[in-house]
N, C-alpha and C positions, 0 to 999 in steps of 0.2 A: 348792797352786800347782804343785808339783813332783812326781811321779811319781816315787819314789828309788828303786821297785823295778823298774821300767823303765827306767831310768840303769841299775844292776846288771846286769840281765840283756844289756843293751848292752855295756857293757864286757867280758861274758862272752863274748858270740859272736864279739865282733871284736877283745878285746883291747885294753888299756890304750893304747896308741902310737896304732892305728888310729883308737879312738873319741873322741883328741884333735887327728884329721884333722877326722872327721865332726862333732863339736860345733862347731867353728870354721868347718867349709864350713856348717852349718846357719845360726850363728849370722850370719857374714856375708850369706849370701843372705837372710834375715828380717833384718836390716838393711837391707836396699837394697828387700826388700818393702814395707817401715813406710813408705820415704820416698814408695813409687809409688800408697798407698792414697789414694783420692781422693775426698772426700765428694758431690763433683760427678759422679761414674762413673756411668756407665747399671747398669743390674741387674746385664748378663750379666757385663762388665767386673768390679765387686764382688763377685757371686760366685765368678769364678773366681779372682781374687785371694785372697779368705779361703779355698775348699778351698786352694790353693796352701800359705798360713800352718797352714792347718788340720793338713796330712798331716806337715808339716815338724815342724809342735810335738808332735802327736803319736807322730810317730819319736823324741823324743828325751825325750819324758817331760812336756811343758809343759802340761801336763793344763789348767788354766784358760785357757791362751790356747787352747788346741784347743777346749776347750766352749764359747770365744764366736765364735770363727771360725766354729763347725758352727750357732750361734744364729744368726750373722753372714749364714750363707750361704743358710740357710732363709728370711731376712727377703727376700734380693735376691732370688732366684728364686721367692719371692713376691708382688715387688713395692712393700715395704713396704721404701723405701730408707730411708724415716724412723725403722726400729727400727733398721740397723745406728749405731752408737754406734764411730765408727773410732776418737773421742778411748779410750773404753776398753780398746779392743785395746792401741791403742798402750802405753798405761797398764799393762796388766796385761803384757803384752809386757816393758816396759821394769823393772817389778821384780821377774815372772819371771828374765829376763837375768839381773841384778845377785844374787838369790837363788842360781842355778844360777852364775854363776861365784863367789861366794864362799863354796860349799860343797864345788863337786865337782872344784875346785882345777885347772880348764881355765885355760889363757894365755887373756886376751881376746885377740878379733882386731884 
């Protein structure tokens, strides 16, 4: 679900203090992204929504929300609005979160 050695290596280059900037700008902006996904959105819309969640979860280690984003993103710009599955992002999304803050001892936003 979680990337712990990509947490690591994050906290490495930027530093404890820094990287409980960037967890909290992450996690707030994939909060206000969860609310704007729309199972009604045209392809390009969905698509570019999910790379958005995709690069974001990947920056910070959310390894399962990024490999359904990146499924997510193939299905819209293939026009197969009907494989994206938003209720699962959201899902894995929502206990990625809850995982990654009760491990790696970030403030929720």
């Amino acid at each position: 679900m979680i990337d712990w050695q990509r947490i690591r290596e994050l906290k490495e280059e930027v530093g404890a203090e820094d990287f409980e900037e960037i967890a909290t700008l992450f996690l707030q902006e994939v909060d206000g992204a969860m609310t704007q996904l729309d199972p009604g959105a045209n392809a390009q819309k969905m698509a570019e929504d999910l790379h958005f969640l995709k690069g974001g979860a990947l920056n910070l280690g959310f390894e399962a929300l990024s490999d359904l984003c990146q499924a997510g993103e193939r299905a819209a710009l293939e026009g197969r609005l009907q494989d994206v599955d938003i209720a699962e992002v959201k899902r894995i999304y929502a206990a990625s979160r809850a995982h990654f803050l009760a491990q790696s001892g970030t403030t929720p936003p």
